[in-house]
GULUMDO-541991 format. One record per residue (C-alpha): residue in one letter; x, y negated, z negated. Coordinates in steps of 0.1 Angstrom, whole numbers, padded with zeros to 4 digits, always signed. Example, Ala and Ser with C-alpha at 12.3 -4.5 7.8 and 13.67 -1.06 7.14 Angstrom:
# GULUMDO-541991
a+0123+0045-0078 s+0137+0011-0071 
This chain:
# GULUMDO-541991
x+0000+0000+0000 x+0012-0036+0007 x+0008-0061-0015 x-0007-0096-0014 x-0008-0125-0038 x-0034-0149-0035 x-0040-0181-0055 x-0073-0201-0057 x-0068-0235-0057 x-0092-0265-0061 x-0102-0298-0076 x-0122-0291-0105 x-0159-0275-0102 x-0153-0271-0061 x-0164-0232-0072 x-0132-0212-0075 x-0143-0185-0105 x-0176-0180-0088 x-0157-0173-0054 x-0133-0152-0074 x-0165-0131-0086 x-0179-0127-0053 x-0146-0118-0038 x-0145-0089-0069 x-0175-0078-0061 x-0176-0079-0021 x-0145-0055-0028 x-0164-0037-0051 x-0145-0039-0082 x-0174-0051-0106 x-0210-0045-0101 x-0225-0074-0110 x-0212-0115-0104 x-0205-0131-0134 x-0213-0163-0142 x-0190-0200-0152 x-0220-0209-0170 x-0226-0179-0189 x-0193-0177-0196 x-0194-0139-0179 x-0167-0142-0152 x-0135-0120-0151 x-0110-0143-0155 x-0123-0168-0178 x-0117-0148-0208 x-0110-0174-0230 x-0137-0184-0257 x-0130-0221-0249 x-0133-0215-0212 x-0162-0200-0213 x-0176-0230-0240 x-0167-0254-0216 x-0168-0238-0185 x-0137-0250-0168 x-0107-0229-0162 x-0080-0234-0185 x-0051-0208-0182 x-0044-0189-0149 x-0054-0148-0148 x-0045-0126-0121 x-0073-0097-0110 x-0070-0073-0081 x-0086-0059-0057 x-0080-0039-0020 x-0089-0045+0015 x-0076-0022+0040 x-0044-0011+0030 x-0035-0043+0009 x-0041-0045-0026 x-0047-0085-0033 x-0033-0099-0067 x-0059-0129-0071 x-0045-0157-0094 x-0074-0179-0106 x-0060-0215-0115 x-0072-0245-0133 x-0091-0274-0113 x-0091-0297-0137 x-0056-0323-0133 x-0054-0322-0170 x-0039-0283-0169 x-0022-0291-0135 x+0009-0272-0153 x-0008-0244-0148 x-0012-0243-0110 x+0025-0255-0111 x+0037-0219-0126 x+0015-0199-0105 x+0028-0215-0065 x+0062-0198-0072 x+0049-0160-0070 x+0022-0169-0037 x+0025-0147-0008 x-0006-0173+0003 x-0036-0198-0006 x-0073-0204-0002 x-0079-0238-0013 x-0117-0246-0020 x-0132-0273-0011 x-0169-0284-0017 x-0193-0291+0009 x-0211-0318-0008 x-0185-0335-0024 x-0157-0331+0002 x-0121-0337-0001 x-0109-0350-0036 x-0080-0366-0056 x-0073-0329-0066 x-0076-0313-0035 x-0053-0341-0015 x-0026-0333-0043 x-0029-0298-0038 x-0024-0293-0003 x+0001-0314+0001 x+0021-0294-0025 x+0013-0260-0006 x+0023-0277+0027 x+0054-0289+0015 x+0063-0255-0004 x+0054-0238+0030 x+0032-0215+0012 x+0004-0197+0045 x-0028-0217+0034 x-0063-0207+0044 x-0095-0234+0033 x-0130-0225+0022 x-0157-0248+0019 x-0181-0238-0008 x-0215-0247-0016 x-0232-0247+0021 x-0260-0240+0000 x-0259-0268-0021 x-0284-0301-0017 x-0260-0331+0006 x-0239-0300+0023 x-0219-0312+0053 x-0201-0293+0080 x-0189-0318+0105 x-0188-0347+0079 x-0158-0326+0059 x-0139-0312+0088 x-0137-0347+0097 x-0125-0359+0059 x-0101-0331+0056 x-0086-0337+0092 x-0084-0377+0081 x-0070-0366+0046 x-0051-0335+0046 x-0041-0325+0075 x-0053-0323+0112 x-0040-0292+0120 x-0072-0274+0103 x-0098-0254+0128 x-0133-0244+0121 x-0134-0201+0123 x-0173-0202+0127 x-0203-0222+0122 x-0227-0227+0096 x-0262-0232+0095 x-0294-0237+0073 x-0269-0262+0051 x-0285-0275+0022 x-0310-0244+0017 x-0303-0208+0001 x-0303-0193+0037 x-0274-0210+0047 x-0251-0189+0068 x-0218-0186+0086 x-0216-0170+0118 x-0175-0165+0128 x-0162-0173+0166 x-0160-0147+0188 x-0141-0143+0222 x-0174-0156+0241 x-0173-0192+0222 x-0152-0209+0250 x-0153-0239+0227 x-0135-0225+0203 x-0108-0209+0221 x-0102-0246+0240 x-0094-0257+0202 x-0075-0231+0190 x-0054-0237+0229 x-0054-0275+0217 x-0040-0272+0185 x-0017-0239+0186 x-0002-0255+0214 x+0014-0279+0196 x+0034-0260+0184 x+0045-0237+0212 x+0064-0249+0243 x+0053-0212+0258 x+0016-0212+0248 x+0013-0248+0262 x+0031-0240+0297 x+0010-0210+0302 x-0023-0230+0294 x-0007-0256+0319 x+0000-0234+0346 x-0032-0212+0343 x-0019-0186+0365 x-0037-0164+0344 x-0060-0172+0314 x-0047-0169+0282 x-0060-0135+0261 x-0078-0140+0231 x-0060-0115+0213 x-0029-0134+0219 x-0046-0162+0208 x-0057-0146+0175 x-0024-0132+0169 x-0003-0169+0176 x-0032-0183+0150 x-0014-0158+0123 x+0018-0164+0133 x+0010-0205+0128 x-0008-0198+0096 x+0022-0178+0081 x+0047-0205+0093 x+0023-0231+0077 x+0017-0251+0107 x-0026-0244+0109 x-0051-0237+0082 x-0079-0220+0095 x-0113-0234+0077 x-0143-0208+0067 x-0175-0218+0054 x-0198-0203+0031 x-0212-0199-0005 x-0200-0178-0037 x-0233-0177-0050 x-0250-0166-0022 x-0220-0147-0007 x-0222-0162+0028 x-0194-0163+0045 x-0169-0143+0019 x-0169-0114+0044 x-0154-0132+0068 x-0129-0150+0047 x-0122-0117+0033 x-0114-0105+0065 x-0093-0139+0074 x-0068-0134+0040 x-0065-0094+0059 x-0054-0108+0092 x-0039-0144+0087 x-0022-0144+0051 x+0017-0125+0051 x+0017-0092+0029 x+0046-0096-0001 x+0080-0082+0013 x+0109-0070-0007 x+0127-0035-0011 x+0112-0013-0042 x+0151+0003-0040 x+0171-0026-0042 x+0190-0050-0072 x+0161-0062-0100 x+0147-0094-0096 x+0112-0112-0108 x+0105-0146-0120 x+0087-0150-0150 x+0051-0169-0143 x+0029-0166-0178 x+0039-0154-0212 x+0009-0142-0239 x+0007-0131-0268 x-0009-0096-0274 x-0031-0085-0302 x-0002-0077-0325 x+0017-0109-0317 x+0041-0093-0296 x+0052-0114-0262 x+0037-0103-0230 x+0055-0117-0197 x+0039-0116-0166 x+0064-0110-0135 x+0062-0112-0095 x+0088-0087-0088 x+0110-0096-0060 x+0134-0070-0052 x+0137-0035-0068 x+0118-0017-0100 x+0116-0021-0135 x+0105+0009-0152 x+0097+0011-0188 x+0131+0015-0212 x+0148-0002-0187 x+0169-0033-0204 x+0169-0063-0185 x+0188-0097-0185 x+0178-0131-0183 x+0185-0168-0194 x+0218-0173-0205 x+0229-0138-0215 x+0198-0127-0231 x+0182-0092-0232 x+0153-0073-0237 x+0143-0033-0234 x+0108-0031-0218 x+0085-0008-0244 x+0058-0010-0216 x+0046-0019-0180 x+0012-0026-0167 x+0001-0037-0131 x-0031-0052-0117 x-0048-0024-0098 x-0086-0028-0088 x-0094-0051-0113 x-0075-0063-0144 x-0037-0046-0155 x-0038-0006-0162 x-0009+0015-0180 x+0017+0020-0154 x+0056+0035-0156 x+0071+0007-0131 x+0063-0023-0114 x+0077-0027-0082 x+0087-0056-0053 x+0061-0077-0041 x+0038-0067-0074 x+0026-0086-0100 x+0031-0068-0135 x+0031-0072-0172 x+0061-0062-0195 x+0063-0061-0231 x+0091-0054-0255 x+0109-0090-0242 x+0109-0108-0274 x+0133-0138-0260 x+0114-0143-0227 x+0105-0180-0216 x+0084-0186-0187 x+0103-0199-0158 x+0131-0170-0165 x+0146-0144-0140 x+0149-0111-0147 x+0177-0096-0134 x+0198-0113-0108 x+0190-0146-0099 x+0175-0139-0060 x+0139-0153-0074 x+0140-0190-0076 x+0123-0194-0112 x+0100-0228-0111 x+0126-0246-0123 x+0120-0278-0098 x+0082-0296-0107 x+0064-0294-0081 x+0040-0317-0093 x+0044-0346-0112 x+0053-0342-0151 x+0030-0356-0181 x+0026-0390-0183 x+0014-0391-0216 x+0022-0387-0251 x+0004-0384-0285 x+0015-0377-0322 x-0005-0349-0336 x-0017-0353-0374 x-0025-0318-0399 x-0059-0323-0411 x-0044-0313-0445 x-0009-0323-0454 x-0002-0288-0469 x-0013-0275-0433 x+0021-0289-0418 x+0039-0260-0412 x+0008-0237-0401 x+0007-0267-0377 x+0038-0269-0364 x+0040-0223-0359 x+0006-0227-0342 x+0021-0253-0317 x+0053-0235-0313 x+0034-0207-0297 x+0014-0232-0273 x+0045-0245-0259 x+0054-0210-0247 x+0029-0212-0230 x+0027-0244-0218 x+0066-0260-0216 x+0057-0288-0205 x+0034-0300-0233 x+0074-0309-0247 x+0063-0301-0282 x+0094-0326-0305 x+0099-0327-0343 x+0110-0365-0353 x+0130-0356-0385 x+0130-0390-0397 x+0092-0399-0400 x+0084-0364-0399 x+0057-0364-0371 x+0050-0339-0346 x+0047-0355-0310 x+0030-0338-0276 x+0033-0344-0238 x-0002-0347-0224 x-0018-0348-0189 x-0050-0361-0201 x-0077-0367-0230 x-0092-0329-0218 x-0061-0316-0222 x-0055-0328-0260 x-0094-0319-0269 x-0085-0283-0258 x-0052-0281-0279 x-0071-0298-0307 x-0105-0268-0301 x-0074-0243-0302 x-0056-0250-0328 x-0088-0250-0354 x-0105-0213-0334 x-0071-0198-0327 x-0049-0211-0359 x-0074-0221-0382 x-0058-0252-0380 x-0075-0282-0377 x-0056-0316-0364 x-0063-0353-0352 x-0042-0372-0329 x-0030-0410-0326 x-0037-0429-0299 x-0024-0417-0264 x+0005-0433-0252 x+0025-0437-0214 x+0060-0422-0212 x+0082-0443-0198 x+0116-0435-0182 x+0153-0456-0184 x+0173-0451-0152 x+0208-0465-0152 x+0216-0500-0138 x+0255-0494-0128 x+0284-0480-0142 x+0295-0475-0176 x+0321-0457-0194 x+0336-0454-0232 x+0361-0431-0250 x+0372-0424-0281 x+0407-0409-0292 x+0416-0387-0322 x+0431-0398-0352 x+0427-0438-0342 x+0399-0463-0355 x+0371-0464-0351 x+0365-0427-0345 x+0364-0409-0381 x+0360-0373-0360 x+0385-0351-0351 x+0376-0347-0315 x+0389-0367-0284 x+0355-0377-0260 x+0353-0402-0225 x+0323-0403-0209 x+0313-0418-0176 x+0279-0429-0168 x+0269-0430-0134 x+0236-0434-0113 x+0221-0406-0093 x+0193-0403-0065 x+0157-0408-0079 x+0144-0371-0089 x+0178-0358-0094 x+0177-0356-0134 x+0209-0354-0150 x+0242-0340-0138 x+0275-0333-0162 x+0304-0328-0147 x+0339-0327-0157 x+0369-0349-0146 x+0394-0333-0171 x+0407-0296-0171 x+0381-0270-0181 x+0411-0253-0199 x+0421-0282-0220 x+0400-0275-0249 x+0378-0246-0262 x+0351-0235-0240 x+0327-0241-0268 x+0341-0277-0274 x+0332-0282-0235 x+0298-0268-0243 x+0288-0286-0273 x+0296-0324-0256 x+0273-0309-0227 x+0245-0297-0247 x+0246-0333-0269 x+0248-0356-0236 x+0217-0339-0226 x+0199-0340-0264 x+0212-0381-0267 x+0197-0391-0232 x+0165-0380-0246 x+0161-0414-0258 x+0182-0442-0242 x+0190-0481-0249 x+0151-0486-0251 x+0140-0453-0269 x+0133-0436-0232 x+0145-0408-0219 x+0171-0414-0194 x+0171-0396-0164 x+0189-0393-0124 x+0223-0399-0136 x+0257-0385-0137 x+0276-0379-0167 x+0312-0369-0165 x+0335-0363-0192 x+0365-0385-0184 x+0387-0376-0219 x+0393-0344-0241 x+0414-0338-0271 x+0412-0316-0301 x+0433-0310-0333 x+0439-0272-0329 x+0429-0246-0361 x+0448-0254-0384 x+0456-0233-0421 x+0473-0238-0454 x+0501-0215-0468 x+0478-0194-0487 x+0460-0185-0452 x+0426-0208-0459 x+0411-0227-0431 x+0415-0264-0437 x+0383-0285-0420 x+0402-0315-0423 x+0432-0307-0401 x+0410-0292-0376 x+0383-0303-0350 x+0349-0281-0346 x+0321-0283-0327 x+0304-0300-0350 x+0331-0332-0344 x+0323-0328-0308 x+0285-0330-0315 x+0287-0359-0337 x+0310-0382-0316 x+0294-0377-0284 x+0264-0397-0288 x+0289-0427-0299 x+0307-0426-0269 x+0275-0415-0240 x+0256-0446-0257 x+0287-0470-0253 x+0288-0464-0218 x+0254-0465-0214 x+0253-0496-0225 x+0274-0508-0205 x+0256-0493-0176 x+0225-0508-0188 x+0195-0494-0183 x+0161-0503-0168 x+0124-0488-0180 x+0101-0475-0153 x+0067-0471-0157 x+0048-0442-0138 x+0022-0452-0112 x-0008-0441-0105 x-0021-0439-0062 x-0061-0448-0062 x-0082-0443-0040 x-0111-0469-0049 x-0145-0464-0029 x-0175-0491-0036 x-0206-0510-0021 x-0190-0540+0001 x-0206-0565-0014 x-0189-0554-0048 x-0151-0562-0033 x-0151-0597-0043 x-0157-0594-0079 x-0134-0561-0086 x-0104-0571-0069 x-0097-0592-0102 x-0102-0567-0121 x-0079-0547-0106 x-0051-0576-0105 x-0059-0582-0148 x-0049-0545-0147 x-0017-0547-0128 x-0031-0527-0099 x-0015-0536-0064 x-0043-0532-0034 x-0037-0531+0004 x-0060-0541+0027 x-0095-0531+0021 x-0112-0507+0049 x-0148-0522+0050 x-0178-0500+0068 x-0211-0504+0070 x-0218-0507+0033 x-0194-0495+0015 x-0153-0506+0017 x-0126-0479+0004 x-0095-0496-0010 x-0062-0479-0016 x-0034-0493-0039 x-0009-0483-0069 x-0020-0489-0107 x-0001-0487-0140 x-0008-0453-0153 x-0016-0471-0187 x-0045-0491-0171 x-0062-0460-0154 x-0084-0451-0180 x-0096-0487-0187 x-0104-0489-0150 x-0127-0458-0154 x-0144-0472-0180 x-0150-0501-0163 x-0159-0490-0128 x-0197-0480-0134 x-0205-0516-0146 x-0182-0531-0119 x-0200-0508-0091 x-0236-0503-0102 x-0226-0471-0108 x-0217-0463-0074 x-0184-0466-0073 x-0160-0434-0064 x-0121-0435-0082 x-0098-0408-0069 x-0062-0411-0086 x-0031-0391-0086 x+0007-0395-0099 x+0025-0414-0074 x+0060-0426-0092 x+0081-0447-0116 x+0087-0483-0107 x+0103-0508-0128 x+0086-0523-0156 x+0077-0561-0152 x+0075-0585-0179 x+0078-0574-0214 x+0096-0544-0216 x+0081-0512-0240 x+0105-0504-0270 x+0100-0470-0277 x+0109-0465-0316 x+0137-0439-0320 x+0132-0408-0335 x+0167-0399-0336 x+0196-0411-0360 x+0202-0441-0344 x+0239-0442-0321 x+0234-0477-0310 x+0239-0488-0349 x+0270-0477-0357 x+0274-0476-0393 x+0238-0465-0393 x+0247-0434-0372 x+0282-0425-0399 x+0262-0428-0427 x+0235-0401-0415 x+0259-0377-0402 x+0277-0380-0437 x+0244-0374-0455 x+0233-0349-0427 x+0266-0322-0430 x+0290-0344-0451 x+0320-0353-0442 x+0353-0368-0443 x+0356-0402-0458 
């Protein structure tokens, strides 16, 4: 059997569980269609999912066609859980994005295409809801064309939209229309195609046409477009039969060197770690010991893969499959198993939270319950970036969104027995460096009170690029773990830069080294103050990474926010200041008949007080699609982050906290 797996991707209530349940059940895995709203669906097996009806953590379910068993991966819609999606695109073998006939192309569903386009991942579209009141056929080919991409094509037509008998009927051979578009767009892309079209010595077969239409769709060049309904099931037949024949089976060899990337980790009944693993290359069997992140290892105690439904008891999961190991008490997501051929997601795809909050225990005695509870979160979720501030002893959180914190909040009291507020929600800035700055220190001469010789050079770096260390002196020159610890610390100080931000796309090479080498007295016992450690390393590097960043200087970005702003014309005049009181930048508004569609940037701090504001601005008719766009510099006042960190940039401050922190030498 081959092996396919299939995400479902769509802005938020488009219909992706209920297509998921009809797809189930058209394969004839379950028996009867669950429902969101009943909380009765396969993969919504969370009690908060099925309370609130949205996705909220990816599952994977299988089922066959043919000879291919499908892995379907059911993702979040809503952007607040956006991390989600983000772990899932690395392990595709292909998509169906949903989109909704009645509402059409959304902020969501623009994000999400894009993404699959530019990872190349084979992408096939479903419009849902045909039989839905205000269902369009033309009206959203024509939006998705304008919006995501042109090179979509219609497989079939529907009919009876708007009532419970609406249908999809596919193209056959004999719809000449169709064929002339599938010539008119596959052409594009194929010099050999077009000249035989041109020449028309002999018509062009519409097998060959079919199978240049998969070829396109695997290479990401097309997405073919099905309509139908998941309630009703029409058209699921024929999108079944279009992820059988357009969408590329997994490949790897089952014989060759172990390698998986690590997608979702759980926790199981007991509270042992569960990993789930797309399999790459070779086998892992159960017993077998496996490597991973930096040196670690595990022994798997036992294996299950998805097979006609959810995971069963298995003794190996092979390449291309989709399987769940236990007994790997170390495992993070994003890891490789084995030897690094599977790119982990390592790079975002999308863009990261933009938010922050610090979370409060209901109960002061409930701190540490608190604190355990979140731990486990953030392996599940990374990027949620749970941080401990020592000095005021708060607990801080990366957020998405105000769903996302109500869900952690809902967990932590059914899941932990925790219960927690949170402070107001706050935008993460960045600091990028201005120019060039360097500083060293020397051993054994003032100011430096450490035994440990440290330059640093502070550089900028392309935007996206993160941070880079890199040495300019001899990696032999000191202890490897001397190297390591003035690594690891450059990387924990730029956490928070000049203005409290994290700083990020720079270059940090380590210009000086020195160290006093172990030394003993006559009586053989090792003397700490004749010899440098680590811990000298770790406590001069932030003196020196903050001189030079200082002399670099540094500048805060804000992230942005792309809107898409949609409105009665006669509104424009009145909104657009608004939209200036709240920092937003607009290009030229688009006006039609009655309604004008303006497009601009906004301050991701002002979004939320533009939603509140629209239905008053707009009569209630106004549409706001919005999406991540970038960091630009901040104008006017600049936001001081306060430092949760023993301060660097104070000097004597700093000394006198690392002497009450480890003690010290005077």
């Amino acid at each position: 059997m081959q092996t396919l797996n299939l995400g479902i991707l769509a802005h938020v209530d488009a219909g992706k569980t209920s297509l998921t349940e009809r797809l189930l059940h058209s394969a004839g895995v379950i028996d009867a269609i669950g429902s969101v709203d009943d909380g009765s669906t396969q993969t919504d097996s969370l009690a908060l999912e099925r309370q609130r009806g949205i996705t909220i953590k990816s599952a994977v379910v299988s089922f066959a066609v043919d000879d291919v068993t499908v892995n379907l991966i059911d993702t979040p819609g809503h952007p607040d859980f956006i991390a989600e999606v983000e772990r899932v695109l690395s392990v595709l073998d292909g998509a169906v994005l949903v989109v909704s006939a009645v509402e059409g192309v959304q902020a969501q569903t623009r994000v999400l295409m894009r993404t699959l386009r530019r990872l190349r991942i084979p992408t096939l579209v479903f419009v849902n809801k045909i039989d839905r009141g205000g269902a369009q056929y033309e009206g959203v080919l024509k939006s998705m064309s304008e919006r995501l991409t042109p090179a979509v094509v219609a497989m079939g037509s529907a009919g009876g939209l708007g009532t419970r008998d609406a249908g999809f009927a596919p193209y056959t051979a004999d719809d000449d229309g169709f064929t002339t578009r599938l010539v008119d767009l596959l052409a594009d892309h194929d010099d050999m195609l077009l000249a035989a079209y041109v020449e028309g010595d002999s018509p062009l077969s519409y097998d060959r046409l079919r199978a240049e239409l998969a070829e396109q769709t695997r290479q990401t060049l097309v997405h073919p477009v099905f309509f139908g309904s998941a309630i009703t099931g029409a058209g699921v037949d024929a999108l079944i039969a279009g992820v059988r024949e357009l969408l590329p089976a997994a490949e790897g060899n089952a014989e060759g060197p172990v390698s998986g990337t690590v997608f979702k980790v759980e926790r199981g009944p007991a509270g042992e770690k569960v990993a789930y693993v797309r399999m790459v290359s070779g086998t892992v069997r159960t017993r077998d010991r496996l490597s991973f992140r930096d040196g670690a290892e595990g022994k798997v105690t036992a294996v299950e893969v998805f097979d006609r439904g959810p995971a069963v008891r298995s003794a190996a999961v092979s390449a291309g499959q989709i399987g769940k190991l236990w007994g790997l008490g170390d495992i993070r997501i994003g890891d490789v198993i084995g030897v690094s051929k599977a790119a982990g997601p390592v790079d975002h795809f999308f863009a990261p939270p933009t938010l922050e909050t610090v979370v409060v225990p209901g109960r002061p005695a409930d701190k540490g319950a608190m604190h355990a509870a979140l731990s486990r979160l953030a392996e599940q979720d990374p990027l949620i970036n749970l941080r401990q501030d020592d000095i005021r002893q708060e607990v801080s959180l990366s957020l998405y969104g105000e769903v996302q914190k109500e869900v952690i909040q809902a967990t932590l009291a059914n899941d932990f027995g925790v219960d927690v507020t949170f402070r107001e929600t706050t935008t993460i800035c960045l600091e990028r460096p201005n120019g060039t700055g360097a500083a060293f220190e020397i051993i054994d001469k003032d100011p430096n009170p450490f035994l440990a010789t440290v330059g640093l050079r502070v550089d900028p770096a392309p935007v996206g690029s993160g941070v880079e260390f890199r040495l300019e002196v001899e990696l032999g020159s000191m202890p490897y773990s001397f190297m390591t610890a003035v690594e690891e610390t450059v990387k924990e100080t730029l956490q928070q830069g000049i203005h409290g931000w994290q700083v990020t796309d720079c270059t940090v090479t380590m210009t000086h080294s020195g160290y006093w080498a172990r030394q003993s007295h006559a009586h053989g016992t090792f003397d700490k103050s004749m010899s440098s450690t680590a811990g000298d390393f770790r406590n001069l590097t932030p003196l020196v990474l903050m001189s030079a960043l200082q002399e670099a200087g540094t500048t805060v970005h804000e992230p942005m926010h792309r809107f898409v702003l949609e409105l009665p014309a006669d509104l424009l005049g009145p909104v657009l200041p608004v939209l200036a009181r709240l920092r937003a930048t607009a290009h030229t508004p688009v006006l039609g008949a009655s309604t004008c569609t303006l497009e601009g940037e906004i301050p991701a701090a002002r979004v939320h007080e533009l939603q509140q504001q629209l239905p008053a601005l707009s009569r209630g008719e106004g549409v706001l699609e919005t999406a991540f766009e970038r960091y630009q510099p901040v104008t006017g006042a600049i936001p001081n982050r306060p430092r949760t960190d023993h301060d660097p940039l104070d000097r004597k401050e700093y000394l006198l906290k690392v002497v009450r922190r480890v003690g010290g030498r005077s």
